[in-house]
C-alpha positions as CSV (number, residue, x, y, z in Angstrom):
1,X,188.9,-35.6,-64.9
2,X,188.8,-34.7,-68.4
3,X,191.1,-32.2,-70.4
4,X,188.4,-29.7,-71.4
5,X,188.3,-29.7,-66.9
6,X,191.7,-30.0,-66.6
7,X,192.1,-26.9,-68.7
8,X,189.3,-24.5,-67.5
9,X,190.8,-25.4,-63.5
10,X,194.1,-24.1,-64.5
11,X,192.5,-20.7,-66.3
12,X,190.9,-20.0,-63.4
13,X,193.7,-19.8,-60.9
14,X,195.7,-18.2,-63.7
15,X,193.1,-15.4,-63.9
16,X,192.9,-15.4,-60.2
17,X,196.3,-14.8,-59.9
18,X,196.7,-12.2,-62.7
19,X,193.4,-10.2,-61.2
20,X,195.6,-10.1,-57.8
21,X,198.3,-8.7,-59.4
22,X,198.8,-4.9,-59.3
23,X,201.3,-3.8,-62.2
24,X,202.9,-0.4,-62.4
25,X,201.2,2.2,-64.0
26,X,202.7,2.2,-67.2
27,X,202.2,-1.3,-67.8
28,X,198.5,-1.0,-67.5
29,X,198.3,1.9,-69.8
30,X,200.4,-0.4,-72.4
31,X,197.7,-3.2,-72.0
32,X,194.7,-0.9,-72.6
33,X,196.5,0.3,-75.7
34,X,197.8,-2.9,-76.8
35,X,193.7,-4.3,-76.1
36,X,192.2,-1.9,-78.0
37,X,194.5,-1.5,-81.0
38,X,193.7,-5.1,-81.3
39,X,190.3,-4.3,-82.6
40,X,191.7,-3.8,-85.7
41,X,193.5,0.1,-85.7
42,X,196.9,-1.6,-85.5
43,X,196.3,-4.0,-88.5
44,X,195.0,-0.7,-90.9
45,X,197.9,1.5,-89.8
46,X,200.2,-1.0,-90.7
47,X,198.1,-1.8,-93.5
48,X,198.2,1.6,-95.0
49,X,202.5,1.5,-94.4
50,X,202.5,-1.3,-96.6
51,X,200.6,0.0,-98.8
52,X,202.8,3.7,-98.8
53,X,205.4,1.3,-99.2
54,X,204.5,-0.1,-102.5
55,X,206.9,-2.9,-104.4
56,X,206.6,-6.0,-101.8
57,X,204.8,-4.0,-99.3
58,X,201.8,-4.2,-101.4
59,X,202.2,-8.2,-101.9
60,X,202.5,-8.7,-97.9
61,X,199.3,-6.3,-97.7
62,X,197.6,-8.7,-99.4
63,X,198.7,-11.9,-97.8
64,X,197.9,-10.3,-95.0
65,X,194.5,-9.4,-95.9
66,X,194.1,-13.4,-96.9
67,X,195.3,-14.2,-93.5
68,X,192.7,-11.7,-91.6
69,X,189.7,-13.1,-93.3
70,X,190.5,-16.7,-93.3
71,X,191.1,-15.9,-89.1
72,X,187.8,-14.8,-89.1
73,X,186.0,-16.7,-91.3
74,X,187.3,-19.5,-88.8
75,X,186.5,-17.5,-85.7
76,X,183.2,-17.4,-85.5
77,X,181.9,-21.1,-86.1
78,X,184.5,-21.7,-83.7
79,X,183.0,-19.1,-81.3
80,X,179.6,-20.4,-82.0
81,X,180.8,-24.0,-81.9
82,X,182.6,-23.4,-78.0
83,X,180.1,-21.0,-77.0
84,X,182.5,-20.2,-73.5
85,X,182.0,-17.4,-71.7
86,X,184.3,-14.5,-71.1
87,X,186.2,-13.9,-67.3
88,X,184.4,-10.6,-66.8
89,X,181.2,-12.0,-67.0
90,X,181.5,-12.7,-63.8
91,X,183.1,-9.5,-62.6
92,X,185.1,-6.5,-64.1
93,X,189.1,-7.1,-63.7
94,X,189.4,-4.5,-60.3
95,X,191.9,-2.8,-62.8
96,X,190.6,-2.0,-66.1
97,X,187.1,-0.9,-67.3
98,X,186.8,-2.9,-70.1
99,X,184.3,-4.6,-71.6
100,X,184.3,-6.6,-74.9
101,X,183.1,-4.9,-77.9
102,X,179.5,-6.2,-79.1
103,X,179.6,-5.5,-82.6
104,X,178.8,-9.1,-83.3
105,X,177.0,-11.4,-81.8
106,X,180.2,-14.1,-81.5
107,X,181.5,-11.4,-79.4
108,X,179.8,-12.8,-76.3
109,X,182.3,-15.9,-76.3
110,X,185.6,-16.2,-75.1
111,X,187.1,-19.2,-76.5
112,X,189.1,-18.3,-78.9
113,X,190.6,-15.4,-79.1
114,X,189.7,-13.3,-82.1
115,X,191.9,-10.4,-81.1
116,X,194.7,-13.1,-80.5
117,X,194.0,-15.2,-83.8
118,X,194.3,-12.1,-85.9
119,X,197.3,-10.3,-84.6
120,X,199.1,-13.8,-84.9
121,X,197.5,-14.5,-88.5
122,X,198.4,-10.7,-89.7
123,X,202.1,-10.5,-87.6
124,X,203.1,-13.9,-88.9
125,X,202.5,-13.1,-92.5
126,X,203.7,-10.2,-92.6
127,X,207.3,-11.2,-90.6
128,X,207.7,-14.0,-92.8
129,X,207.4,-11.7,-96.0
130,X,209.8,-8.7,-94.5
131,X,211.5,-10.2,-91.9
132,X,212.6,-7.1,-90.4
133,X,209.7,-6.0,-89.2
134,X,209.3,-9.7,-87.6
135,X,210.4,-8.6,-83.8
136,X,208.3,-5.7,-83.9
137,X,205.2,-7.9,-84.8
138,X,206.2,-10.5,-82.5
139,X,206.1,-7.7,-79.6
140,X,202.8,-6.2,-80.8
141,X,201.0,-9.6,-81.2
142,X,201.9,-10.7,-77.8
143,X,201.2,-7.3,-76.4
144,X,197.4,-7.7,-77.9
145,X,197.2,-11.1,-76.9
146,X,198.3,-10.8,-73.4
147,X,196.5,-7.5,-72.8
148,X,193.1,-9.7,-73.3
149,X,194.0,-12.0,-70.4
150,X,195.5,-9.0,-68.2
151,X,192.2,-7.1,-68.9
152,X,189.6,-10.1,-68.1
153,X,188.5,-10.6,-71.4
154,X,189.8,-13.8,-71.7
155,X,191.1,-16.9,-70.3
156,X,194.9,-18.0,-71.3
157,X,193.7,-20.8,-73.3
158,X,191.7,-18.9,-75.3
159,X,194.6,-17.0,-76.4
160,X,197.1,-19.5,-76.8
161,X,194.8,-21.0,-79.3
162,X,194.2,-18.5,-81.0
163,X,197.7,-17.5,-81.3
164,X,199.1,-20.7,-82.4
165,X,195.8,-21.0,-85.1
166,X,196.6,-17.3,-86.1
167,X,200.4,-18.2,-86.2
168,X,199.6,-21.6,-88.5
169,X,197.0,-19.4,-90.7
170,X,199.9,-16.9,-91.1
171,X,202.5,-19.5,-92.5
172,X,200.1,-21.2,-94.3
173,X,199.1,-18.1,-96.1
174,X,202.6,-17.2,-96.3
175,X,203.8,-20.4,-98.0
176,X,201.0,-21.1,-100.7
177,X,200.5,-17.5,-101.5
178,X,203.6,-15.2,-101.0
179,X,206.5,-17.7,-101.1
């Protein structure tokens, strides 16, 4: 068996096991949220703080504005390139209604994670250029990414890739442009 198998057998069971799971309330609300802040409201509110916030704040802005459209400019050949398809493709999560947004047309693929791939890109950036925001980052890029598994948008590789490639974008953005 191959890796590429090896990997797609052990999404499934994880996303059979997630879709059994029945969280409290609260937690789902949180996962909606954190899913659909992900498309991009989190990033511009925090955006426009850092922006309020002048001095540095303005510098970080802008290495995180490097780091969000080099995420995507890697996104989607790697969408087109993968071409997976999503989880709720084959059914809704019993859960949560959601569906992904079809803005683009590298929307229709799963693998990787553009809502993980940014809010790693943007959080790591940022946290390395005012490291006391860094926790609260941390928190809200894992809430994104794990809200897109929880919600049957995505498998768990998908977002662990695009985490750690957001993550290495991040740094690397952070050390050639803001260090």
């Amino acid at each position: 068996m191959n890796v590429l198998a090896l990997v797609n057998d052990s999404d499934l069971r994880i996303s059979d096991r997630v879709w059994a799971w029945r969280p409290p309330r609260f937690f789902r609300a949180w996962m909606l949220w954190a899913s659909r802040l992900g498309d991009g409201w989190l990033w511009a509110g925090i955006g426009l703080v850092l922006l309020a916030a002048g001095g540095p704040g303005r510098r970080v802005l802008a290495g995180g504005a490097l780091a969000a459209f080099a995420s995507n400019a890697l996104l989607l050949p790697l969408k087109r390139r993968f071409r997976r398809r999503r989880p709720c493709e084959s059914g809704l999560h019993p859960l949560y209604d959601v569906r992904p947004l079809a803005r683009f047309a590298a929307d229709r693929y799963s693998f990787p994670s553009g809502h993980a791939l940014n809010a790693f890109a943007i959080a790591t950036v940022v946290g390395l250029g005012l490291p006391g925001l860094s926790p609260l980052l941390l928190v809200l890029a894992a809430s994104v990414a794990a809200s897109r598994v929880l919600c049957g948008l995505h498998y768990v590789s998908d977002v662990l890739v695009g985490a750690l490639v957001g993550a290495g974008i991040g740094t690397a953005v952070f050390v050639l442009v803001l260090r």
